[in-house]
Wavefront OBJ file of the C-alpha trace (Angstrom):
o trace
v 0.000 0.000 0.000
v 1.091 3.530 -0.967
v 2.782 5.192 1.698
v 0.404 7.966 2.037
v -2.742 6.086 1.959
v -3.653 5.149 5.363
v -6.203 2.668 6.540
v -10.147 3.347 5.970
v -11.439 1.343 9.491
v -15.046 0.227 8.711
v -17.052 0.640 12.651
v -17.650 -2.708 14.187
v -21.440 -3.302 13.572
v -20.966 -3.151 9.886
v -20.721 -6.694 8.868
v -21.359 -7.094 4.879
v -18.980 -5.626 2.621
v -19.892 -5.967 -0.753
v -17.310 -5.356 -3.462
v -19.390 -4.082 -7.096
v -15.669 -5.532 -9.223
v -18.324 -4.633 -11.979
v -21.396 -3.684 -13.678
v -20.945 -6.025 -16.632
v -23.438 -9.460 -16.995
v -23.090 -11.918 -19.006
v -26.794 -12.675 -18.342
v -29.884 -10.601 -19.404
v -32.864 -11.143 -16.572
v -36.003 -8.817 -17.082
v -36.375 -9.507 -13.173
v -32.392 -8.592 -12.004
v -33.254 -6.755 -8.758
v -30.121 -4.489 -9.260
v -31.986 -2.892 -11.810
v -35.497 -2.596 -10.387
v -37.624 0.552 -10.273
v -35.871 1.972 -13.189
v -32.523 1.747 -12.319
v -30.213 1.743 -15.160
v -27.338 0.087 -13.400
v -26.157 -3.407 -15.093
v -23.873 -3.416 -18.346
v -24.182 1.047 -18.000
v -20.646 2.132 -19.755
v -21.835 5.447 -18.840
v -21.170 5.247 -15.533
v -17.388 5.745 -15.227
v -13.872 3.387 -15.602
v -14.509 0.708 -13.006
v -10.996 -0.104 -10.914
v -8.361 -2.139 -12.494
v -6.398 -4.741 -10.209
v -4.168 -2.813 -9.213
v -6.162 -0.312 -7.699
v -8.775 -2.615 -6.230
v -5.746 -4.583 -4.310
v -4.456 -1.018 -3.127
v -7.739 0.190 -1.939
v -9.189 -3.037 -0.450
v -6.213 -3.772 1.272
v -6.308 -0.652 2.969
v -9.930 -1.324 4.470
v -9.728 -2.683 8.610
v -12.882 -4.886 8.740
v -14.157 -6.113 12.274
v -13.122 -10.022 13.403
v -14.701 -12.237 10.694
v -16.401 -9.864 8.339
v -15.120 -10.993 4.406
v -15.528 -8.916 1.635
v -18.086 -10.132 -1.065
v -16.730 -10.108 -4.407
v -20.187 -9.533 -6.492
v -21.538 -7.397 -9.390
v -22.554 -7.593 -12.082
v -20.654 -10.681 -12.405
v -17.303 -10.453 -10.421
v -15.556 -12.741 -12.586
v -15.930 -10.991 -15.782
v -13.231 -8.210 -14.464
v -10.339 -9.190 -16.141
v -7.865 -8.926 -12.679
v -10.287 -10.951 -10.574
v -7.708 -13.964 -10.123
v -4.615 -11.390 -9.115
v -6.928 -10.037 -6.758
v -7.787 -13.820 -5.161
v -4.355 -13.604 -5.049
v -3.909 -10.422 -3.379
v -5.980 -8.941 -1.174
v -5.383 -9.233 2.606
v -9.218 -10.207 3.701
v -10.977 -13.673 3.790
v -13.345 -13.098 0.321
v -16.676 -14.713 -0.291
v -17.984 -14.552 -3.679
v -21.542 -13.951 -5.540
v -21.730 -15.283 -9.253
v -23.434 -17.074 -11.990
v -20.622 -18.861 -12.722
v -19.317 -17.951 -16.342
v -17.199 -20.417 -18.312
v -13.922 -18.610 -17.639
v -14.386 -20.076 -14.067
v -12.538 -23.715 -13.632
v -10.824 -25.901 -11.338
v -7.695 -25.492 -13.074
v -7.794 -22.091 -12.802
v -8.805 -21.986 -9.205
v -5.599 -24.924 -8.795
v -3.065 -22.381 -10.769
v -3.689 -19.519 -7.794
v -1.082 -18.950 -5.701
v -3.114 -19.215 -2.541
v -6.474 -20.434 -1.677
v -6.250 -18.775 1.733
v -8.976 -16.102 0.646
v -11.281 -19.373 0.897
v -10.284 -20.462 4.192
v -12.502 -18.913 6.437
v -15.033 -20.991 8.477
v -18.668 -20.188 7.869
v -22.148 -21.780 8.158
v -22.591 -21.821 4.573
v -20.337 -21.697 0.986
v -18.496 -19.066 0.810
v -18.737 -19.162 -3.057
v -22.203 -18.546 -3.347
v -23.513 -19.571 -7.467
v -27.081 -18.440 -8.066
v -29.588 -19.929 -10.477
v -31.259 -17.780 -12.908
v -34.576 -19.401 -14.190
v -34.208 -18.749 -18.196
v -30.865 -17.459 -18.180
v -29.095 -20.720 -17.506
v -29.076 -24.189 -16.906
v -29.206 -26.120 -13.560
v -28.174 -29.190 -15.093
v -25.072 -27.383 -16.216
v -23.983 -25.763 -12.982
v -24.841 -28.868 -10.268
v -21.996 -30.728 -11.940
v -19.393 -27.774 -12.716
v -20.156 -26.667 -8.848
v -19.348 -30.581 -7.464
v -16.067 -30.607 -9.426
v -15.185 -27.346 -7.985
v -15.808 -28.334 -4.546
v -12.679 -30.181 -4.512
v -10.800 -27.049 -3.536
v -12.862 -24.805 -2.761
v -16.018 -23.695 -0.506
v -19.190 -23.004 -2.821
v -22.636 -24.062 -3.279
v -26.111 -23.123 -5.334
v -28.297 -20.559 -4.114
v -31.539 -20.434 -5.995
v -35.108 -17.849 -5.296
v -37.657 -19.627 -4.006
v -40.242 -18.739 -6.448
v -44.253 -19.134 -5.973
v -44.417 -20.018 -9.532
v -42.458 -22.845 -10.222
v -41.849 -25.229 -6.575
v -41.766 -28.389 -9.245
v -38.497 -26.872 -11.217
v -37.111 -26.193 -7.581
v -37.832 -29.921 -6.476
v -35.967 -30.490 -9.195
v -32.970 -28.631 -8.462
v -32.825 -30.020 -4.979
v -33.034 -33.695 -6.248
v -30.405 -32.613 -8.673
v -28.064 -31.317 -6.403
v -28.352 -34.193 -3.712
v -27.766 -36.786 -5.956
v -24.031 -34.738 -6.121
v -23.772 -33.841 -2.963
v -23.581 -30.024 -4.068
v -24.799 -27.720 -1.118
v -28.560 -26.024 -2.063
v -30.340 -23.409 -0.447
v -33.266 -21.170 -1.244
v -33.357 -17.360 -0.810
v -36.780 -15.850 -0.173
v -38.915 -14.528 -3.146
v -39.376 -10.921 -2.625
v -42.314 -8.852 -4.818
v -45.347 -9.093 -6.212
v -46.438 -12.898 -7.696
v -50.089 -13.141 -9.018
v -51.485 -9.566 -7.284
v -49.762 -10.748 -3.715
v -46.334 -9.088 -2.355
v -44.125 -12.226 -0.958
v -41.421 -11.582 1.650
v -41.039 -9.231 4.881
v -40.890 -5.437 4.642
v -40.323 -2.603 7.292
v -41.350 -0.425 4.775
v -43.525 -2.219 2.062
v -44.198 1.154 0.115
v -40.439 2.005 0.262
v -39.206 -0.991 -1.353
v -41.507 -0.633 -4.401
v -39.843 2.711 -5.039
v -42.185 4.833 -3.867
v -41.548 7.625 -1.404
v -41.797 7.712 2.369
v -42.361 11.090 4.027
v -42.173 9.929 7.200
v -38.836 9.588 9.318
v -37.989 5.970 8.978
v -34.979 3.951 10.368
v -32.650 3.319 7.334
v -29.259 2.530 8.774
v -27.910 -0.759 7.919
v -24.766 -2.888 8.350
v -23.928 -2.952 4.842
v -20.977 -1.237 2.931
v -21.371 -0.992 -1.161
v -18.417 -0.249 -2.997
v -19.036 0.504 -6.482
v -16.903 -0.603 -9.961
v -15.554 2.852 -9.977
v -14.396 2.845 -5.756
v -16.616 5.141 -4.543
v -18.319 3.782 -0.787
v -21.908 4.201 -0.338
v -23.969 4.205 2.578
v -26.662 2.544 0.958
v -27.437 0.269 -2.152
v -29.741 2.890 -4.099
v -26.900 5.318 -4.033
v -25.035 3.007 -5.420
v -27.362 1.408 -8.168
v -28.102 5.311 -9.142
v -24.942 6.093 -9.042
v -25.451 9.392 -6.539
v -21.754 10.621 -6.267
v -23.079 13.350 -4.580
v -23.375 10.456 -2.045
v -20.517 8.648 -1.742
v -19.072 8.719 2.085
v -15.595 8.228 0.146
v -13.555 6.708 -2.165
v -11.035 3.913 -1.901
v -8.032 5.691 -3.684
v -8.475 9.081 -1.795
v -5.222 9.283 0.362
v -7.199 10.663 3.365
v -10.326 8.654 3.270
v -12.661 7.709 6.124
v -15.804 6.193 6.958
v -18.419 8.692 8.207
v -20.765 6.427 10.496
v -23.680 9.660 10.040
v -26.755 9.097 9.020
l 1 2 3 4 5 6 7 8 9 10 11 12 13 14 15 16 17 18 19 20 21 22 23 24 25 26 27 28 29 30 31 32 33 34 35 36 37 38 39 40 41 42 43 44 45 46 47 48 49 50 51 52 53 54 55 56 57 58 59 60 61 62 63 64 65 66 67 68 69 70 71 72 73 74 75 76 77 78 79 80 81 82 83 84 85 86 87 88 89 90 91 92 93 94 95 96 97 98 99 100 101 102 103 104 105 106 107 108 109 110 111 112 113 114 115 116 117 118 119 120 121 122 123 124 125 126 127 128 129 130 131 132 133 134 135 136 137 138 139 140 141 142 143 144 145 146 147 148 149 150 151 152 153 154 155 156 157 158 159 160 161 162 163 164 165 166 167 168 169 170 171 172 173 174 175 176 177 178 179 180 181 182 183 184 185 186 187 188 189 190 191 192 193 194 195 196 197 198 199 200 201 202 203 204 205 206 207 208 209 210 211 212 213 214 215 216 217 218 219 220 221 222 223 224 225 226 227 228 229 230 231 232 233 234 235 236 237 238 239 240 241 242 243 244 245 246 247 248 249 250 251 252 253 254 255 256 257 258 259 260
């Protein structure tokens, strides 16, 4: 790390830090919930030169997380930014990842990193987390890529446990099992055949709509975009408010402002 730069230390009670390597998708789903209520946020070129390696292992490294708290690697799809695998390599922090799993991720390249240490961290679920996306690819495909790539490392399938289709999810359990690949559901969350499905402390909020009253909106989440700006929320982020931004990762005297 730079001389100059000196650490950014994230306050204790934060404990998600999610890591935006990208915008870019490789997939195309009219129901992505990065880009709902007319957010214009995946595959956006507009929105400024996302970090290259280099500058992602110089800023992350810089970040002092509390005892146990990784930073998640997710997008867009992480593993379409071409310095993903030096970064693996190179960042200080345990790293859990969110993809989709495109075909430039194998066991041999996962076996050609220097370290594997990244991985190492003991948590009550995989740490690589692949996600189904009904339409946009196959189950049948993944189960078996995700079973030869639990050989070396931690990852599983996380899929949304849609009202409309329990028989395809059946399915994708029985699937799984029968390789011994790790499979968990993740709550639906919206509207489904004129009823909202999941829990809301503001129900009008989430569907984009605004609330006059004072509400309690601090979370325990830290968003850092493609381009390294930190957020204190995800709809500054998705919108890309730089007016915003609590900081940036390359700013030599950055710091986390805990004000809401």
């Amino acid at each position: 790390m730079p001389d100059q730069f000196k650490n950014i230390e994230i306050p204790y009670h934060y404990d998600y830090v999610g890591v935006y390597l990208t915008n870019r998708c490789f997939l195309s789903c009219d129901y992505c919930i990065t880009n709902h209520n007319d957010v214009n946020f995946i595959n956006n070129f507009s929105l400024g030169k996302e970090l290259n390696a280099y500058q992602w292992i110089v800023g992350l490294n810089r970040l002092k997380l509390g005892d146990g708290v990784p930073l998640t690697l997710q997008g867009g799809e992480p593993f379409l930014h071409p310095g993903i695998w030096k970064i693996l390599e190179s960042v200080k922090h345990p790293i859990d990842i969110l993809t989709a799993l495109p075909r430039n991720v194998s066991l041999k390249k996962f076996k050609s990193l220097s370290t594997l240490e990244w991985n190492k961290r003991s948590a009550p679920y995989p740490t690589i987390r692949v996600s189904y996306h009904k339409g946009q690819n196959d189950y049948r495909d993944l189960i078996p890529r995700i079973a030869e790539l639990q050989e070396v490392i931690s990852i599983g399938l996380y899929h949304i446990d849609h009202p409309g289709y329990p028989e395809e999810t059946e399915k994708i359990r029985i699937l799984a099992d029968r390789h011994k690949v790790e499979f968990r559901l993740k709550d639906y969350l919206g509207w489904y055949q004129g009823k909202m499905h999941g829990t809301y402390l503001y129900p009008d909020a989430v569907q984009g709509r605004v609330v006059e009253d004072e509400v309690l909106c601090k979370n325990t989440v830290v968003p850092i975009g493609p381009t390294g700006h930190l957020y204190r929320c995800h709809s500054d982020l998705y919108h890309q408010r730089l007016d915003c931004s609590i900081g940036h990762l390359l700013n030599p005297d950055a710091t986390f402002s805990d004000q809401y």
